[in-house]
Backbone as CSV, one residue per row, in Angstrom:
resi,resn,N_x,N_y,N_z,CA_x,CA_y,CA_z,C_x,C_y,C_z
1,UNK,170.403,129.529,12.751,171.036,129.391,14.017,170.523,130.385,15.045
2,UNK,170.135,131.429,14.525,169.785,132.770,15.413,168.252,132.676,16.423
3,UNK,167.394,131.556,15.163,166.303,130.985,16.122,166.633,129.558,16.997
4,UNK,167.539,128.869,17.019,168.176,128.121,18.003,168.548,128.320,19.395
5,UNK,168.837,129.745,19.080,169.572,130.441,20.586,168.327,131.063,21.358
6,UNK,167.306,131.576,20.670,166.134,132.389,20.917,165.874,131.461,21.532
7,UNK,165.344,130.048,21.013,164.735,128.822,21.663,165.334,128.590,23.266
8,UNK,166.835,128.263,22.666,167.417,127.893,24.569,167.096,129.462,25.555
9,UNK,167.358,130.587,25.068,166.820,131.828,25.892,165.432,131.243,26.545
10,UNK,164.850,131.419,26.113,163.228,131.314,26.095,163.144,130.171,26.944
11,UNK,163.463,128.953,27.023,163.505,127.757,28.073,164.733,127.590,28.885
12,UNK,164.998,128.435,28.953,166.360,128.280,30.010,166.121,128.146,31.761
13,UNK,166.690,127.573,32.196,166.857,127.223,33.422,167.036,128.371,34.309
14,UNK,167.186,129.343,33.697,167.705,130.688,34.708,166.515,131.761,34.677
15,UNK,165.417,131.506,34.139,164.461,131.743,33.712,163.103,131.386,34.703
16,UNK,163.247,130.893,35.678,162.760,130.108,36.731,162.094,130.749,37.892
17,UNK,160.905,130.702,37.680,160.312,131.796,38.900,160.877,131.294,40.193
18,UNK,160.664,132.290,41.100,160.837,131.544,42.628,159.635,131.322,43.406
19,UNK,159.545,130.297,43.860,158.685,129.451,44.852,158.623,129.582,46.430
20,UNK,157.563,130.579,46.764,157.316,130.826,48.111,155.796,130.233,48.653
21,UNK,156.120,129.637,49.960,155.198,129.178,50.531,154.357,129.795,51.642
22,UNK,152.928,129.770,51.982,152.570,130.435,52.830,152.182,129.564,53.810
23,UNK,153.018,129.884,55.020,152.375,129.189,55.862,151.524,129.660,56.683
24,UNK,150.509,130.448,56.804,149.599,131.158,57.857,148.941,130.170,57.961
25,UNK,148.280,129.386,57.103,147.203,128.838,57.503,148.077,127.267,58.064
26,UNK,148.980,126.763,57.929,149.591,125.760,58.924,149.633,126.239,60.084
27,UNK,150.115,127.583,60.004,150.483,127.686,61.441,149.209,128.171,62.421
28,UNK,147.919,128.371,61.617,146.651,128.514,62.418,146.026,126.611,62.498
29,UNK,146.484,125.948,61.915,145.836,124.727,62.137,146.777,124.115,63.594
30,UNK,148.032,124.516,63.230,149.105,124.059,64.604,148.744,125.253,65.867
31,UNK,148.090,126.212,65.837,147.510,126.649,66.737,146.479,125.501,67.544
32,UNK,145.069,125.625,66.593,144.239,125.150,66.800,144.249,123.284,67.557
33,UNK,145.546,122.706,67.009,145.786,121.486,67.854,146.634,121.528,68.792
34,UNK,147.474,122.824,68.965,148.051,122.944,70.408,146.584,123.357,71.420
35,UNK,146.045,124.005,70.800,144.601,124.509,72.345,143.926,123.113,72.770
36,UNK,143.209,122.311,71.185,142.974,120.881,71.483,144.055,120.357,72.669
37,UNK,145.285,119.645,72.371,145.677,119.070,73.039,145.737,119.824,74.319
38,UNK,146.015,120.488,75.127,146.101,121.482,75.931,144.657,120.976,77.128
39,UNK,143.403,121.466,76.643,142.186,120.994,76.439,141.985,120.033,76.958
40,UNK,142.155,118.904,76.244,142.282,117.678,76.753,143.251,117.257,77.500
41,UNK,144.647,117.729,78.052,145.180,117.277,78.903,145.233,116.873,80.149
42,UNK,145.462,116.173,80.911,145.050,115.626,82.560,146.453,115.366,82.712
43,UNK,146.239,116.337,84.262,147.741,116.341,85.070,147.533,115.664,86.075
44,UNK,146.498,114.825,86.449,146.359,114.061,88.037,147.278,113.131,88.135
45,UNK,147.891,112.282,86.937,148.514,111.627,87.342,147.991,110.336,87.780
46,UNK,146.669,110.110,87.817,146.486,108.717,88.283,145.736,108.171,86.685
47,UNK,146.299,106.772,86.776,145.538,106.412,85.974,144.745,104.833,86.224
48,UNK,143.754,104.286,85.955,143.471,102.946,86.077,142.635,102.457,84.853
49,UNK,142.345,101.116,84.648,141.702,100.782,83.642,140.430,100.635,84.679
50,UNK,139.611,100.512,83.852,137.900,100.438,84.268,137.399,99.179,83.757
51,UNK,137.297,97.708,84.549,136.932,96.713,83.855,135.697,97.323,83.366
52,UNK,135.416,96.352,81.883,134.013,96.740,81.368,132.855,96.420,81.724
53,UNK,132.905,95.789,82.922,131.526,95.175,83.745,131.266,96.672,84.693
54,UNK,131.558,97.606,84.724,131.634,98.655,85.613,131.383,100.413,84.649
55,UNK,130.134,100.802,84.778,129.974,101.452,84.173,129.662,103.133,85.089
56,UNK,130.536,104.299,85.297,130.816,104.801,86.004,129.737,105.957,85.785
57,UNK,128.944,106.982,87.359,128.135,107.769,87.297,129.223,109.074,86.524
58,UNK,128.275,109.835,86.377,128.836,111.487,85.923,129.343,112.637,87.358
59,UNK,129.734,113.309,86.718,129.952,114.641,88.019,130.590,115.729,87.273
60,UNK,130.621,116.584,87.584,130.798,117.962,87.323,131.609,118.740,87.994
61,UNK,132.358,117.887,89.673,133.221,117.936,90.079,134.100,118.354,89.262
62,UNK,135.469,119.218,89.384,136.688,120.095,88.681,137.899,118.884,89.387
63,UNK,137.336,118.700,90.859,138.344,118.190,91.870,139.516,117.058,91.389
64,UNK,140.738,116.852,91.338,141.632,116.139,90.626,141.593,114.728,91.768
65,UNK,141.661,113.491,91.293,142.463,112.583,92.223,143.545,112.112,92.787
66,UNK,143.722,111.514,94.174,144.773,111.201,94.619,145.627,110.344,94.275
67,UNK,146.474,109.469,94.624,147.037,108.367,94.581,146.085,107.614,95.727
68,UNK,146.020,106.364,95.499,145.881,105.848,97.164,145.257,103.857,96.370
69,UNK,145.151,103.083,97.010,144.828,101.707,96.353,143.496,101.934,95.917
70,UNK,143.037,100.970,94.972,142.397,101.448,93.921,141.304,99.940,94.355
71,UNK,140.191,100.607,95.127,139.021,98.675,94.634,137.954,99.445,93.771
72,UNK,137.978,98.035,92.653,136.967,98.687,92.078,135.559,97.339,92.265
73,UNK,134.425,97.741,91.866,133.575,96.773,92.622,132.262,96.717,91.184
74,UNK,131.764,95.626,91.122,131.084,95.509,90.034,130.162,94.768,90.996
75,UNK,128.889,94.392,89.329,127.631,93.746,90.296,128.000,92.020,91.000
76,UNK,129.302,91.683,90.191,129.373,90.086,91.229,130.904,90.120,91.386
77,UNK,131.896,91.242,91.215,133.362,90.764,90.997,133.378,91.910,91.539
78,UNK,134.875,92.420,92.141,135.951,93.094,93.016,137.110,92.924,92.513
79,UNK,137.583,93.565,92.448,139.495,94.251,91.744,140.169,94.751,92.944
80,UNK,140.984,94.722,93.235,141.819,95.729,93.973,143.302,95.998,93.534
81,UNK,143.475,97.362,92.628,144.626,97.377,91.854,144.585,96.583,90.997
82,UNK,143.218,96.160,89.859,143.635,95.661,88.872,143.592,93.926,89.226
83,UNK,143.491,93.309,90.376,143.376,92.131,90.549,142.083,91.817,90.945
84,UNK,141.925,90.669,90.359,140.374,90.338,90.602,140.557,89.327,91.502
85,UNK,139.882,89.991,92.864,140.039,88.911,94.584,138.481,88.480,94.460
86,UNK,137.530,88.862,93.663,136.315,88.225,94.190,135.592,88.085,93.316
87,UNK,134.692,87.014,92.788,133.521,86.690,92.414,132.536,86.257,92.528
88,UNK,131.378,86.696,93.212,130.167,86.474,94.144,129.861,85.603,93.627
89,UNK,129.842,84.670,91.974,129.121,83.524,91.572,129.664,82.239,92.079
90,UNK,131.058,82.220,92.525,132.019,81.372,93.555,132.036,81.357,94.344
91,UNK,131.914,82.547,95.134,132.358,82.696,96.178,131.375,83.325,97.607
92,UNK,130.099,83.076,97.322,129.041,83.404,98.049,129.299,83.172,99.402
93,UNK,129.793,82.182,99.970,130.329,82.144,101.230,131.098,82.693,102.039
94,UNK,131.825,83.530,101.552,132.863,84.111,102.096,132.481,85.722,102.060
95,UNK,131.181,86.114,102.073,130.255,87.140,102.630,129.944,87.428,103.862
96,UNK,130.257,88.250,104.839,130.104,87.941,105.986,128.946,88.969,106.152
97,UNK,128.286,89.557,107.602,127.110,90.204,107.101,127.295,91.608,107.045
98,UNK,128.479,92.328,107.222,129.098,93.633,107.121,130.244,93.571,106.663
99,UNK,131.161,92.545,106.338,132.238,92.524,105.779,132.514,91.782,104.699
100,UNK,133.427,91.748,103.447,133.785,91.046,102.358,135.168,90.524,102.647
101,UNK,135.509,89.643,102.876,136.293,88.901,103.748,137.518,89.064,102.508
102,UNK,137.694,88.168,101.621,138.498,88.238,100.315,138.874,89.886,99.864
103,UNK,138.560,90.927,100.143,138.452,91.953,99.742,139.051,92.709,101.336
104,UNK,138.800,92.436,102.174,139.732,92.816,104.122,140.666,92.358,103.404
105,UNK,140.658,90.716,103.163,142.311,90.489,103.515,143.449,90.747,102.371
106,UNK,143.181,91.148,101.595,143.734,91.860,100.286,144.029,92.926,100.573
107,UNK,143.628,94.086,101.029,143.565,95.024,101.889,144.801,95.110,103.066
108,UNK,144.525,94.363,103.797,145.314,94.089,104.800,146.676,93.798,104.572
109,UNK,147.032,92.966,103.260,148.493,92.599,102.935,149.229,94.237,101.712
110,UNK,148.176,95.119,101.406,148.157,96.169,100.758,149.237,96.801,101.917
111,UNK,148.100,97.002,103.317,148.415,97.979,103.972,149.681,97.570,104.618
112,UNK,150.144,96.141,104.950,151.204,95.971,105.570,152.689,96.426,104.782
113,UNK,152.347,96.233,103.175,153.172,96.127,101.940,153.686,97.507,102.647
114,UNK,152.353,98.767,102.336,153.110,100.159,102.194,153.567,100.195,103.534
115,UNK,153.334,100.016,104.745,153.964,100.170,105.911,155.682,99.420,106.216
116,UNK,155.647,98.330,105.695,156.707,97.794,105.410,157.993,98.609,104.979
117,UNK,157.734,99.051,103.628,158.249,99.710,102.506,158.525,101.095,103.436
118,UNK,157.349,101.729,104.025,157.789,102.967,104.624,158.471,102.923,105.701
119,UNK,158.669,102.146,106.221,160.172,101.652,107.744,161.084,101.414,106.913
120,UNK,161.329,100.326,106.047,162.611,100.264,105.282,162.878,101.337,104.544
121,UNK,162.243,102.376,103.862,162.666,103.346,103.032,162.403,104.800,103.392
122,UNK,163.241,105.470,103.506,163.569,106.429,103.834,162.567,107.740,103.175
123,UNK,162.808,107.989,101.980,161.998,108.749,100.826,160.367,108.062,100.808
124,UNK,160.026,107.268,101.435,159.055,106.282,100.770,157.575,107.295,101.428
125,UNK,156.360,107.411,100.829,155.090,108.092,101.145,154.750,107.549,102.399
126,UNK,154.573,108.136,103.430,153.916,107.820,104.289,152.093,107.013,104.291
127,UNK,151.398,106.535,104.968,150.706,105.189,104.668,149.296,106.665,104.924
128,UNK,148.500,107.021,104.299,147.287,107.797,104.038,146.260,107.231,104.526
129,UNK,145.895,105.978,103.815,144.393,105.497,104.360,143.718,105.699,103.164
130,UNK,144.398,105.973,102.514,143.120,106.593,101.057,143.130,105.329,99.995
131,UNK,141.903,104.793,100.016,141.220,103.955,98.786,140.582,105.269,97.481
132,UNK,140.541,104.927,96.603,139.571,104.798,95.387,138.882,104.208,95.315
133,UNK,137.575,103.952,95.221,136.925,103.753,94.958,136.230,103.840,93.183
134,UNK,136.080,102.756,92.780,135.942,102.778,91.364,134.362,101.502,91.502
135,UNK,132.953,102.421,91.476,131.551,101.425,91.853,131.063,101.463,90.756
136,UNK,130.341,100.286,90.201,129.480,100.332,89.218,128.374,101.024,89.704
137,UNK,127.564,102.167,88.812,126.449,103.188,88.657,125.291,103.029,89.906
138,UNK,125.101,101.325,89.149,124.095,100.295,89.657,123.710,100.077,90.894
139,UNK,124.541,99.998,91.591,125.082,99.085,92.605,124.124,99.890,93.638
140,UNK,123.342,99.266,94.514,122.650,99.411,95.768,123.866,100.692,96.936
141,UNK,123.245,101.378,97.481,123.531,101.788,98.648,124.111,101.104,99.893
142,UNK,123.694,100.254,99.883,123.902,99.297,101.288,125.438,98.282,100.490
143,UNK,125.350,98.212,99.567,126.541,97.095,99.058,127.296,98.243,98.749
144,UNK,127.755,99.283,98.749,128.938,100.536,98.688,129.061,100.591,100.167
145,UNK,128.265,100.469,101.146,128.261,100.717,102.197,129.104,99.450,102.808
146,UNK,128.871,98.074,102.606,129.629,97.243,102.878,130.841,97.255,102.683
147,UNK,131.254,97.752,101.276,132.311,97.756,100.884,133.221,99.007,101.316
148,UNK,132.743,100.054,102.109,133.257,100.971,102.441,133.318,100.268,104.137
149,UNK,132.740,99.904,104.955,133.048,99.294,106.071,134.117,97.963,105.479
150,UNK,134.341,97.510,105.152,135.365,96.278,104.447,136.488,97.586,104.682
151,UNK,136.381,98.236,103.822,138.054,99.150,103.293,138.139,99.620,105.102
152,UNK,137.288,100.028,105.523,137.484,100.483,106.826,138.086,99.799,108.114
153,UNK,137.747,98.742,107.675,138.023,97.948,108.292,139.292,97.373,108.536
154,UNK,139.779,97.277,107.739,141.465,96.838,106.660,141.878,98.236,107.266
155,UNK,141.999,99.206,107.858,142.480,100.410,107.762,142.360,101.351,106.464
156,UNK,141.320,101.596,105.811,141.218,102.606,104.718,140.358,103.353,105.143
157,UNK,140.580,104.580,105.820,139.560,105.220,106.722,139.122,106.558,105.634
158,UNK,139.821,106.830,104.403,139.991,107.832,103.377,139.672,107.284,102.399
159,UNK,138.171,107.806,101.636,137.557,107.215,100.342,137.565,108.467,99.238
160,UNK,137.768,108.230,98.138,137.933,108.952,96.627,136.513,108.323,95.886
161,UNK,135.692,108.538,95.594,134.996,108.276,94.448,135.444,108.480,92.874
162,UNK,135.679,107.851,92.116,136.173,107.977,90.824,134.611,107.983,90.287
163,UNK,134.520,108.894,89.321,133.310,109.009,88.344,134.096,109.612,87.015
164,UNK,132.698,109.818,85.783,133.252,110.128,84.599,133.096,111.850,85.017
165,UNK,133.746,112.198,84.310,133.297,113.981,84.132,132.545,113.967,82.360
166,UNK,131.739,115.617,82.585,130.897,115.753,81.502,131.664,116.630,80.732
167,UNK,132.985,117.094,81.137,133.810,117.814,80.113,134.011,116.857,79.089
């Protein structure tokens, strides 16, 4: 009987090391993805999708963007806010020889919208003039130029270039 009791001594439950954990090295990996995220964060606040027909230059610019309506312009199609008002393979006619007619008058019901909105509403942003501009890489000089007399035209006298950054 005397080696019975030895036995339960010897495996007993009270007998039980204690179990400590180290966390230094969690808490250097939860470092290391707070700086990441941090890092990568963007406070501008604007955001848009980039159709994939539109492939954007670089810059090195720090400078953040505004709010303001958004055209973006590819080699045969036009967006404004995400809506597609134009496709040059349709719509070749409606080119005028300094202006993009479909792309004014889109514009024009933009600018009346926020003016509208800013008489009826009290709190509401006052009307800027500021486009974005979102150009494919590609795109000729003289056809940014059209399209910047178009926005000008419509009243968008304030242009943003959107590009990628090399951060």
């Amino acid at each position: 009987m005397s080696t019975g009791r030895s036995l339960k001594k010897k495996f007993s439950r009270r007998n039980r090391l204690s179990f400590d954990v180290d966390i230094t090295s969690l808490l250097d990996i939860l470092i290391i993805l707070l700086v990441f995220l941090l890092k990568n964060y963007n406070t501008t606040g604007v955001l848009y999708t980039v159709p994939k027909e539109i492939s954007l230059p670089f810059s090195e610019s720090p400078t953040p963007s505004q709010n303001g309506i958004v055209v973006q312009v590819a080699k045969n199609s036009i967006w404004v806010d995400e809506k597609k008002i134009f496709d040059s393979k349709n719509e070749d006619e409606k080119i005028l020889d300094k202006e993009i007619l479909p792309l004014y008058d889109e514009l024009v019901k933009k600018r009346e919208q926020i003016q509208q909105i800013e008489q009826t509403t009290e709190d509401a942003k006052k009307f800027t003039g500021l486009v974005t501009l979102v150009v494919e890489k590609s795109l000729k000089y003289s056809d940014i130029k059209k399209v910047m007399e178009t926005c000008a035209n419509a009243g968008f006298m304030k242009f943003k270039l959107s590009v990628n950054s090399f951060n």
